[in-house]
C-alpha positions in Angstrom: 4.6 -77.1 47.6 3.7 -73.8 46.8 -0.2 -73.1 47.0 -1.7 -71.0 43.8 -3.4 -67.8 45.0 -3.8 -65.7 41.7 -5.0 -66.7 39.2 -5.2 -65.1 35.6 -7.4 -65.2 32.2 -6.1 -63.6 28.8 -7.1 -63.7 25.4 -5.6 -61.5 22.4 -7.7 -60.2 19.2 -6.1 -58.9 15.9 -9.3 -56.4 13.8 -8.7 -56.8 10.5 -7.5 -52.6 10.6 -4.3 -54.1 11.8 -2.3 -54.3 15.7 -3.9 -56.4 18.2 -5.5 -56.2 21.8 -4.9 -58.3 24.6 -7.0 -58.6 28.0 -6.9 -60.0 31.5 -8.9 -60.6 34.0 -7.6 -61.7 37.1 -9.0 -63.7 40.5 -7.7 -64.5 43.5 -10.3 -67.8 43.6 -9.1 -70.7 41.3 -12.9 -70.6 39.9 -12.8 -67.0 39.2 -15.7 -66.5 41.2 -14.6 -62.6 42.0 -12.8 -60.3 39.2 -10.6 -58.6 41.2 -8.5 -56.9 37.6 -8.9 -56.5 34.3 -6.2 -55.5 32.4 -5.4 -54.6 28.5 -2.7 -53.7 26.2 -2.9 -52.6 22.7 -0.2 -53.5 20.2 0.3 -51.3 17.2 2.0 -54.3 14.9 1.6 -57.6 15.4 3.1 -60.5 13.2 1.0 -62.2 10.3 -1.2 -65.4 10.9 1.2 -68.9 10.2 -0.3 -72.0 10.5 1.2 -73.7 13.6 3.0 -70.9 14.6 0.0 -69.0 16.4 2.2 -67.8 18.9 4.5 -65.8 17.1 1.4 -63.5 16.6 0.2 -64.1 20.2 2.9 -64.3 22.7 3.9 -60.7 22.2 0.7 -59.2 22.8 0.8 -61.2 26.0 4.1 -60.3 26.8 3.2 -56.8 26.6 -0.3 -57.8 28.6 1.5 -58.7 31.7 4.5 -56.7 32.0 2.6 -54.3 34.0 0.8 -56.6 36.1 1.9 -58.4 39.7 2.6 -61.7 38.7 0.3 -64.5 38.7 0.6 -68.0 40.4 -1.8 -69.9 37.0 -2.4 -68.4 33.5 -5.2 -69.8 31.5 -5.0 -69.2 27.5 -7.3 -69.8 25.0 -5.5 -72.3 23.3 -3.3 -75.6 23.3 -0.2 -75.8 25.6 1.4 -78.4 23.6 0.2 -79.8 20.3 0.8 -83.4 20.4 1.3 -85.8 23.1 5.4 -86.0 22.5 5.5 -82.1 23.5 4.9 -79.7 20.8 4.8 -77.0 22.0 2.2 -74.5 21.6 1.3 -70.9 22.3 0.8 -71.7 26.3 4.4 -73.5 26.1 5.7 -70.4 24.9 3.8 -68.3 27.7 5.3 -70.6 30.3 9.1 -70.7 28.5 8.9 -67.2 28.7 8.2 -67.0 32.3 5.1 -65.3 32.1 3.2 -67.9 34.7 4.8 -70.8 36.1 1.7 -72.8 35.5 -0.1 -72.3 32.3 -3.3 -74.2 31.3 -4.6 -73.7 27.3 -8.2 -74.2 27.3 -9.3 -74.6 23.0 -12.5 -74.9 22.1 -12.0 -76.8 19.0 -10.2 -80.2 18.6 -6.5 -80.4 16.8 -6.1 -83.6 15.3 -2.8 -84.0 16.6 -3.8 -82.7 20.1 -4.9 -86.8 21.2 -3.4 -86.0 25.0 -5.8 -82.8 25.1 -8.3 -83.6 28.0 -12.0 -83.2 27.1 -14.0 -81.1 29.5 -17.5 -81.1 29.5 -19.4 -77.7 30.7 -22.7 -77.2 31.7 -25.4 -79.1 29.6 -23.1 -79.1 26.8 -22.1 -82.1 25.1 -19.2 -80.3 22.8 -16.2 -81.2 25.4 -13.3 -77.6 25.4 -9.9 -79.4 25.1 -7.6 -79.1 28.1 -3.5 -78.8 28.0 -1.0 -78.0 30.8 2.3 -76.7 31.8 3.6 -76.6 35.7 0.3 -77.8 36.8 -0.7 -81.5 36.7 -3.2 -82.0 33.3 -6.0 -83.9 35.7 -5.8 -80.6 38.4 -5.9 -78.1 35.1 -8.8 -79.9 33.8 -10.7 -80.1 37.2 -10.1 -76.5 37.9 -11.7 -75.5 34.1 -14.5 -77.9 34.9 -15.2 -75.7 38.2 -15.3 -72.9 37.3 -17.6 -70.1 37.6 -20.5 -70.3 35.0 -22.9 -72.4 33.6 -22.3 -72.4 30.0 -19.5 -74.4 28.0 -17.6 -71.7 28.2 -16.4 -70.4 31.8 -17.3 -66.6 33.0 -13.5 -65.8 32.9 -13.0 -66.8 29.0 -16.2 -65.4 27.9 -15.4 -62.0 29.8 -12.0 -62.0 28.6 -12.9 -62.8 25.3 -15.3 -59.7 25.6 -12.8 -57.5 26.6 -10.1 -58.2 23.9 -12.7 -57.5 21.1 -13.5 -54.0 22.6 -11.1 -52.2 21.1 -11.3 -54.6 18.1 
């Protein structure tokens, strides 16, 4: 069994101007205690939103995200993995079937109805649970390792400063 020792965040944002910008952050601590890289990558086109195919618009920017980065043992996504519990996939399926991480784990921060096999994950003294999926890592060990880590609020460090860093250029 191979041991995980880097660890990645990335989110993607799409201002209404037109392109889209990606970021990273990247740890070397499964609770992203330390930052050890940020990373981001500006696309001039990107597709147009369509409904339940989020990652056509997404999986390019994050293509283009980590093609210049070393490569990283687990991705977390803001998003679902799969869909529904027969396998849909969704945008961190893609990430994985593109080789992109070998393990991927899609944190969303709202329900999908047909997401039932999502695992709820509370944060902090938040009672709104964020909805865990998985790919190459077991869904109990994803949702443990998003329960720990760093931060206090619902929403861990990593997402938040991700999230941060793909609306500055936005």
């Amino acid at each position: 069994m191979t041991v995980a020792t880097r660890f990645g965040a990335a989110d993607a944002r799409y201002p209404l101007s037109g392109g889209g910008h990606a970021a990273l952050v990247a740890s070397d601590d499964p609770r992203f205690g330390t930052i050890v890289e940020q990373h981001t990558a500006w696309l001039d086109e990107v597709a147009d939103y369509a409904p339940g195919r989020f990652y056509e618009r997404e999986l390019p920017a994050l293509t283009a995200l980590l093609s210049d980065v070393d490569p990283l043992d687990v991705l977390v996504v803001d998003g679902y993995v799969d869909l529904d519990p027969d396998g849909r996939p969704g945008l961190g399926w893609h990430v994985w079937h593109a080789g992109l991480a070998p393990a991927v784990i899609g944190v969303a921060k709202t329900s999908f109805h047909a997401a039932t096999h999502a695992a709820p994950v509370l944060r902090g003294i938040s009672t709104r649970p964020l909805y865990v999926t998985a790919t190459g890592i077991a869904q109990a060990d994803a949702a443990d390792l998003v329960r720990a880590m760093s931060g206090p609020a619902r929403l861990p460090d990593a997402l938040r400063l991700v999230d941060r860093l793909a609306r500055s250029m936005s």
